[in-house]
N, C-alpha and C positions, 0 to 999 in steps of 0.2 A: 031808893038807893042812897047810901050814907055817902057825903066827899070827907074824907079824911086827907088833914094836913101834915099829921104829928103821930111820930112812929110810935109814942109813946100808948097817945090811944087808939091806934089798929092794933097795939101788941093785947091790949087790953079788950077788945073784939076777939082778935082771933083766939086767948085763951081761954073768955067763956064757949066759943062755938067749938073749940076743942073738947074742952070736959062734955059738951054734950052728944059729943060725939059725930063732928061733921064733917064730912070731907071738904076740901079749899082747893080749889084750883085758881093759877093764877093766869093769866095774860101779862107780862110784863111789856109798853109800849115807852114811845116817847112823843105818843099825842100825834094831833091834827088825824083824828082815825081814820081809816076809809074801811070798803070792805073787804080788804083782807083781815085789818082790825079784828072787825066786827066776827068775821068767820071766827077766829080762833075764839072769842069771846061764846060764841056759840056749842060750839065744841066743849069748852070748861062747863058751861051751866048743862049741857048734856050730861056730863059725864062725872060731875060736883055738886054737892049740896048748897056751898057757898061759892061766887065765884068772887075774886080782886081784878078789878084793873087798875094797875099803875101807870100812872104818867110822870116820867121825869124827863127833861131834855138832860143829859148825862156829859156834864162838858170835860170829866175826863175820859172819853172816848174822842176828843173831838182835835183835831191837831192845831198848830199856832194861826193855822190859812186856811182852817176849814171854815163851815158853815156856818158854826155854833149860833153866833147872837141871831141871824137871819133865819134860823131854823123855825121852817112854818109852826104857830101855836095859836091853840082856838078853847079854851078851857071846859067853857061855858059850853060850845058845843059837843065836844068829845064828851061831855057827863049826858047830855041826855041821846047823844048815840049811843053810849052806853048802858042807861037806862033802859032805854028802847029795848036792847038788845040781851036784857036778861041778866046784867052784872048786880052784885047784891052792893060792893063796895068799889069806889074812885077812890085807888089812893094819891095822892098828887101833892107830894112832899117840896120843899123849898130847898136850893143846896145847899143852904146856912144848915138845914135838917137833917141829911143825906151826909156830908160833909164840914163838920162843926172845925172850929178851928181848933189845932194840933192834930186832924186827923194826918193819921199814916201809913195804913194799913192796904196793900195792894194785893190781888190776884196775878200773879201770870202760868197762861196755859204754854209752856212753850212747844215748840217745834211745828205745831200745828197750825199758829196764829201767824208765822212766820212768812207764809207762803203766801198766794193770791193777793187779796186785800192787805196783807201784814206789811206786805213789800212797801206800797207807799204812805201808807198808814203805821208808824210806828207807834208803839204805846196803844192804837186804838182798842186792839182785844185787851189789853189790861185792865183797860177802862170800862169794858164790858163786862169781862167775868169778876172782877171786883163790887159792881152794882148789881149785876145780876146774884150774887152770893148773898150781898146784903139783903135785897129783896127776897130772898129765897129763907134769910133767916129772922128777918122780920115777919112776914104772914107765914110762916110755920107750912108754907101749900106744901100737899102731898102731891100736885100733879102742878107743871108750870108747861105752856101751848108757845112755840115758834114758829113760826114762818118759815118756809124753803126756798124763800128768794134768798135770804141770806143764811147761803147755806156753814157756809165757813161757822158764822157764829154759831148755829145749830152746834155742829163736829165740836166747836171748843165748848160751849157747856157742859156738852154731854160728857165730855173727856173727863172736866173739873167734877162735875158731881161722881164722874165715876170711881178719878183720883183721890178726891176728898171724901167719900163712902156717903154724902151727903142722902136723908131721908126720902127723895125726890123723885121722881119721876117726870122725865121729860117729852113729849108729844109732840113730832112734828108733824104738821099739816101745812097743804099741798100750798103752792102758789096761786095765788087768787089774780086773774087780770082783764083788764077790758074786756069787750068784747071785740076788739080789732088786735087783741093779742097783747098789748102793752100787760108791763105787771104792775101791778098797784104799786103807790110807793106815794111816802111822804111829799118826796122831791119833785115828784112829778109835778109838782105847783110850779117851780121855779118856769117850767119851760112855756116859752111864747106859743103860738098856732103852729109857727113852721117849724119849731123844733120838737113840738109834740106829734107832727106826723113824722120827722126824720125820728124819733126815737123808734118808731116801728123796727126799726132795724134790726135791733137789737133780737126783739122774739124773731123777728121772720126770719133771721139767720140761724137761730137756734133750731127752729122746725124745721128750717132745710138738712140741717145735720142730720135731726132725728131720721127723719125723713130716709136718709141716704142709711143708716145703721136696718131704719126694717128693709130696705131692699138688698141688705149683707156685706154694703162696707164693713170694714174691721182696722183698716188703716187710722190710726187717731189724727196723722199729719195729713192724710186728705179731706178727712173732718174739717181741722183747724183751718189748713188753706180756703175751704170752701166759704167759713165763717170769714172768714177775714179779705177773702175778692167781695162777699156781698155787703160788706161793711166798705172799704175802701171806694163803694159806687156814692156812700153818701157824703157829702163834701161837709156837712156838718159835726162829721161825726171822728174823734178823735182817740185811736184806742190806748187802753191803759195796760190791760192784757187779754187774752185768750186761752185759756187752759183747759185740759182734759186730765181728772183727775182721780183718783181712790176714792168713791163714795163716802168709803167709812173713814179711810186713813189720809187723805188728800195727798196721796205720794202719787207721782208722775205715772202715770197710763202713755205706752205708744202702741198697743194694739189690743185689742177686745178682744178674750180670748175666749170663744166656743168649745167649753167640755163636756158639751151635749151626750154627743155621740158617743164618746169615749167613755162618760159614766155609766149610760145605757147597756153598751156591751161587758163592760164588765159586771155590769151585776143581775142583768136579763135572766140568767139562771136561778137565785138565791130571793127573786122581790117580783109580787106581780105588775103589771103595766102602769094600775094605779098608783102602786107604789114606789117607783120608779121613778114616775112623773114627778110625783110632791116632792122626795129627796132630790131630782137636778134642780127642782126651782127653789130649796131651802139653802142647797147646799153651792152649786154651782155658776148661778146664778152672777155674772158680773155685773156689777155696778158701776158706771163711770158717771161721773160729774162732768161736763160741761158748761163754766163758767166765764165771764167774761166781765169787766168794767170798760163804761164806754162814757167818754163826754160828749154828750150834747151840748153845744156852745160850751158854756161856763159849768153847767150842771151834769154832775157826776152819778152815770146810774150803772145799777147792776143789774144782773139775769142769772138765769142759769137753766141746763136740763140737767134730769139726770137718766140716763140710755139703757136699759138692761139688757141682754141676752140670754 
């Protein structure tokens, strides 16, 4: 595996593996991997001829009293997790590289970024879909792998490549978490022993939801209520928000709507069983997100599901 620091020579990579005709999938991270990392890493060299991972800590996403300089980084290690795990290139550019001086040039997705996380995060999605664009037109990838923990960021990529008619194809893949439920995450470092078992919270309040939708809740403010009594048990735990939202479009959801039955009948006549089946689940099929930010102590985490019917 090659570490590349200098976009000058990955451009010079990726355009001979271009004329020879290779596909490039990318992982775009910001380091200290774990195995969600590593999942979506797997997924590119599945599915790619060549795969990239980048490591940049991205400090314009990062607000005046965020994390930035504290943000866990391990170089050394994340190359041979990555090695390990199948990547042909590290790329892991300097910000003086990324960011030369007079740069000026920004991304904003709006209306989308504005919501959930936007809210106390300002400027953070600009700061994402601006590096992420870069990165998308520096290795030339025809396929780039996200994570559904953050889903938000998901929805706004996708938006922007779709906006910008960018070459691209975007893949998300699942939430990768402990096995006591927690979801992988950078941050998860920060947290002590006792706020690593109160972060439990988080997923168990989400599977209680889920939980309540397959036994045919449909109310989203009994949902929420529910999340939010089993969070308020943990004395650690301080919320930022709770929301139920449009999978695809993150506009407000207050009830799951079931067009099961009603597509069924109507078209019982015209489509056999089989068929019938596949178009409610292409067509009808609601999606809601279930997200939330919670601090533990000091450290800021997310979650999320997403419910279908």
């Amino acid at each position: 595996m090659k570490i590349i620091k200098y976009i000058s020579e990955i451009k010079n990579i990726v355009k001979k593996e271009k004329i020879s005709g290779k596909t490039i999938g990318l992982v775009p991270t910001m380091g200290y991997l774990h195995e969600g990392h590593l999942s979506l890493i797997r997924s590119s060299v599945r599915d790619n001829e060549v795969t990239i991972v980048s490591v940049f800590v991205n400090p314009t996403q990062f607000g005046p009293n965020e994390d930035y300089n504290r943000y866990p980084r391990d170089l050394e290690k994340d190359a041979q997790h990555a090695e390990n795990t199948g990547a042909d290139i590290l790329f892991a550019p300097s910000v003086e590289e990324m960011y030369p001086d007079g740069y000026r040039t920004y991304i904003n997705v709006e209306g989308i970024t504005e919501v959930l996380c936007g809210r106390s995060r300002p400027g953070h999605f600009k700061g994402v879909a601006t590096v992420v664009a870069k990165l998308f037109n520096i290795t030339e990838a025809d396929r780039a792998y996200f994570g559904l923990k953050d889903a938000q960021q998901f929805v706004a990529v996708k938006k922007m490549v779709e906006d910008l008619n960018m070459n691209i194809e975007i893949i998300p893949c699942p939430i990768i978490r402990e096995a006591d439920g927690l979801a992988m995450s950078s941050r998860n470092a920060y947290l002590s022993l006792e706020e690593r078992e109160a972060a439990l919270v988080l997923s168990h309040s989400l599977f209680e939801a889920e939980a309540m939708v397959k036994k045919g809740e449909r109310d989203i403010s009994h949902l929420l209520e529910s999340i939010k009594r089993r969070i308020s048990l943990e004395k650690l735990a301080s919320v930022e928000y709770i929301e139920a939202v449009n999978a695809d479009t993150l506009e407000n959801i207050y009830k799951i709507e079931d067009k099961t039955k009603e597509t069924a009948k109507s078209e019982i006549n015209e489509m056999t069983k089989s068929e019938i089946k596949e178009e409610i689940k292409s067509r009808n099929r609601e999606k809601v997100l279930v997200a939330l930010a919670i601090k533990i102590g000091t450290t800021r985490l997310i979650d999320n599901i997403i419910v279908e019917v």
